[in-house]
N, C-alpha and C positions, 0 to 999 in steps of 0.2 A: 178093183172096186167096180161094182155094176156101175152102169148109166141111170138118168133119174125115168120113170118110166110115168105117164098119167095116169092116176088115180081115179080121181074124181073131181067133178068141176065144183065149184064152188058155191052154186046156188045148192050143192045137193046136200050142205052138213051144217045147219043152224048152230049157233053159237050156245054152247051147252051138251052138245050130241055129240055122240061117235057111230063110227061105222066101220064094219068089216070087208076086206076087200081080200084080193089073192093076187100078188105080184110074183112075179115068175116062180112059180106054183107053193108061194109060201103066206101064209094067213098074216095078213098086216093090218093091225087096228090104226083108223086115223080117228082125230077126236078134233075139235075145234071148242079152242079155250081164248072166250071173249076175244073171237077174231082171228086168233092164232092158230094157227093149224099143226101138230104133232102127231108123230107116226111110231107105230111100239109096234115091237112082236106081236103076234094079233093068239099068244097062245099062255094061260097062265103057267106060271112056274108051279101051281102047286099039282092040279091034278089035269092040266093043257085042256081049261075050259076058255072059252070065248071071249075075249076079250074086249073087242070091236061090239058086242052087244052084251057089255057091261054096263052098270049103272052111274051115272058120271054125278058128279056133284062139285061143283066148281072145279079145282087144276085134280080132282082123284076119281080115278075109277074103281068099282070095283066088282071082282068077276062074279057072272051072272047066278055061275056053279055055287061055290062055296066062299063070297066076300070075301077074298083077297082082295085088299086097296092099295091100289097104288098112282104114284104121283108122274104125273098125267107128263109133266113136262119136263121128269128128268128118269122116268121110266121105275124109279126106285118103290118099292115095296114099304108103305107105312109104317107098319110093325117091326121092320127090321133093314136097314140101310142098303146090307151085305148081300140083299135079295134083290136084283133089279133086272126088268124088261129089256132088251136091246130096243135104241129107239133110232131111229133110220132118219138121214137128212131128208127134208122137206123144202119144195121152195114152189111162190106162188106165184103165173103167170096166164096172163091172157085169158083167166075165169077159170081156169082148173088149177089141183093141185097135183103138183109132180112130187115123186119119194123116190129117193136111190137107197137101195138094202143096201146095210151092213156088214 
């Protein structure tokens, strides 16, 4: 298992937002849900549109491409369970957020 690497500090992700980042060279959406900070594959499952600059609306996003939603905090696809984002531990220190891939 990788190390946790930093992301992003924490003034940079308003509660409500996400944002796309590249952790050792792979697209990782981090989102910030009222405070909490969560980290998904930054690639949709349907056709690998963007994730991280999906449209968020409380714990679901969905991609910017063709509205896939999914739940934000346990990576799972709304529509169908059996569909779900890898979501990568996160942990918050010293004003930035750290993520270690999956």
């Amino acid at each position: 298992m990788s190390e946790f690497v930093r992301a992003i500090a924490v003034a940079d992700l308003s509660p409500g937002q996400g944002i796309e980042v590249t952790i050792e060279g792979r697209p990782v959406a981090i989102f910030n849900v009222g405070g909490t900070f969560h980290a998904l594959a930054g690639t949709c499952l349907h056709r690998g549109g963007p994730i991280g600059q999906g449209f968020v609306e409380g714990s679901t996003v969905s991609c910017p491409w063709h509205n896939w939603a999914y739940e934000i905090t346990t990576g799972e696809n709304v529509a169908s369970s059996d569909v779900k984002l890898a979501r990568h531990e996160v942990k918050v220190e010293d004003g930035h957020v750290f993520v270690r891939l999956t």
